[in-house]
N, C-alpha and C positions, 0 to 999 in steps of 0.2 A: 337204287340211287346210283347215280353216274360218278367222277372224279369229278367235275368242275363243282357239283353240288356237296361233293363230302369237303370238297376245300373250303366252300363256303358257308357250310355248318361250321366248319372245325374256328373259322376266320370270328365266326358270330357268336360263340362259345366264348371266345378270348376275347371278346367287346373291342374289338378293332377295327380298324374303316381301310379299305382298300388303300388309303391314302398309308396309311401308318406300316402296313404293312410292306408296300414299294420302299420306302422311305425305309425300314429295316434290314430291308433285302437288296437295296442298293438296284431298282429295277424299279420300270414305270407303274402308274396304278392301272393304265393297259392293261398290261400284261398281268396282270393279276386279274382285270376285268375277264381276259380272254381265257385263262386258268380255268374261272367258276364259273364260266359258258361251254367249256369245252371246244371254244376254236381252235388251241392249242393245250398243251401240255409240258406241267414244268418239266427242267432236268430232275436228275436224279441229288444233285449236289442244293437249288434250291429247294426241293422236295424234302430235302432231312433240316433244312436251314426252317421250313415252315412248322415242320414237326416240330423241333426243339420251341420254334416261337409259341405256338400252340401249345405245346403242354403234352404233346400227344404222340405216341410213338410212331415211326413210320410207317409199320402194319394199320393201325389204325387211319390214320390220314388217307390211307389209299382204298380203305377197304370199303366195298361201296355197301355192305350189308350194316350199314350205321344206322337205318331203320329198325332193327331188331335191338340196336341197343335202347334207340328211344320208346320200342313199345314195354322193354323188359325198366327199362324206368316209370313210364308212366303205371305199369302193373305192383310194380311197387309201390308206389303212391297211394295207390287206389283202395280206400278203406270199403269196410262193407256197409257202411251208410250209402255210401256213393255209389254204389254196384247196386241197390235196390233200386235205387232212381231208374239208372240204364232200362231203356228198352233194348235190349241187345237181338232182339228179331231187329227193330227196326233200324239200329245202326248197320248191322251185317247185310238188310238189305237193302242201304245203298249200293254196297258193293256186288252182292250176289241178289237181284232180283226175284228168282224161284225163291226165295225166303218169305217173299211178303205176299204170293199170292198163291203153295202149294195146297193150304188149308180148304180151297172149293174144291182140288181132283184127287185129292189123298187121301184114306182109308185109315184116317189118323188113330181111330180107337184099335182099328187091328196092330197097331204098330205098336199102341200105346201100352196096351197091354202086353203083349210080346218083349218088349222093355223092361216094365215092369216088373214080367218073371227076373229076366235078367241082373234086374236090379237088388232084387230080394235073395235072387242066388250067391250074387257078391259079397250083401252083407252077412247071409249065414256063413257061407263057407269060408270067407275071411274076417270075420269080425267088424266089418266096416261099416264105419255111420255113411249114413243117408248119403250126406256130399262127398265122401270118397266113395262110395260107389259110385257113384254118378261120373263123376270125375275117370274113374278108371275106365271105364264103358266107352265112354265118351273119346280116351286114348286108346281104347283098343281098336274103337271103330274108326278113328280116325289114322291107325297104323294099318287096318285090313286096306282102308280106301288108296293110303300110300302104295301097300304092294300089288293092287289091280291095276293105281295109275301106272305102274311102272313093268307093268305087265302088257301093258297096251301099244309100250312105245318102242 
C-alpha cells in the first residue's frame, strides 16, 4: 500500500467525504483528492492534523503495511465454519498459479508421505494434535523457504 491509499483507508474508516475533511483542515478537497493519488504529499503539520482527525496515530497514517492489519483482522473474524467453505488451493491460486495446475507434474504421494512422517514425528515428540503439527511444519517450511530466499539475493 502506498500513502495516498493509507490516507484514504484511514479517510474511509472515519466515514468522512474529502469535502469534510478540506473543510476541517482549512484546505481544498483538491488537495486531499491529490493526497490519496499520490500527486503530492501532505506536510508534516497537516499529516498529524489528519491523524488526530482519524483517530489514528501518525505512525499508523503513514504506514503503508495497513494491509497486514486488515488481513490479521479479517483472520480474526474468521470462524471455522467459514474456513471449511474456503477452497484455499483455489483462492491462493489466483494469486500464485503453480497452485492450481502442480498436481499433473508432481510426485505428490512421494511428498505426501514424506510429510506425513514429519507430521507424526511432531506429534510424538512434542505432544501435538493433528493441527498443530501441521501448523508447525507448515512455519518451519515456510522459515527454511525465507532463508534460501534471502540467500539468493
Amino acid at each position: 500500500m502506498n500513502l495516498g491509499n493509507s490516507l484514504f483507508q484511514a479517510r474511509k474508516r472515519s466515514s468522512l467525504s474529502q469535502e469534510e475533511v478540506a473543510e476541517k483542515l482549512g484546505i481544498s478537497r483538491q488537495t486531499i483528492s491529490k493526497w490519496e493519488t499520490d500527486e503530492t504529499v501532505p506536510d508534516i503539520r497537516q499529516s498529524k492534523k489528519m491523524s488526530v482527525l482519524y483517530n489514528v496515530s501518525l505512525d499508523e497514517l503513514i504506514d503503508f503495511d495497513l494491509d497486514i492489519k486488515e488481513i490479521q483482522e479479517t483472520i480474526d473474524k474468521t470462524n471455522p465454519e467459514s474456513e471449511e467453505k474456503v477452497n484455499w488451493t483455489n483462492v491462493w491460486g489466483n494469486k500464485y498459479p503453480i497452485l492450481l495446475k502442480y498436481q499433473n507434474d508432481v510426485n505428490i504421494p512421494n511428498y505426501a508421505r514424506r510429510i506425513n512422517i514429519m507430521l507424526e514425528e511432531l506429534k510424538q515428540d512434542y505432544s501435538l494434535t493433528e493441527q498443530d503439527a501441521m501448523l508447525v511444519l507448515k512455519d518451519i517450511l515456510y522459515n527454511v523457504w525465507k532463508q534460501r530466499k534471502n540467500q539468493t539475493k
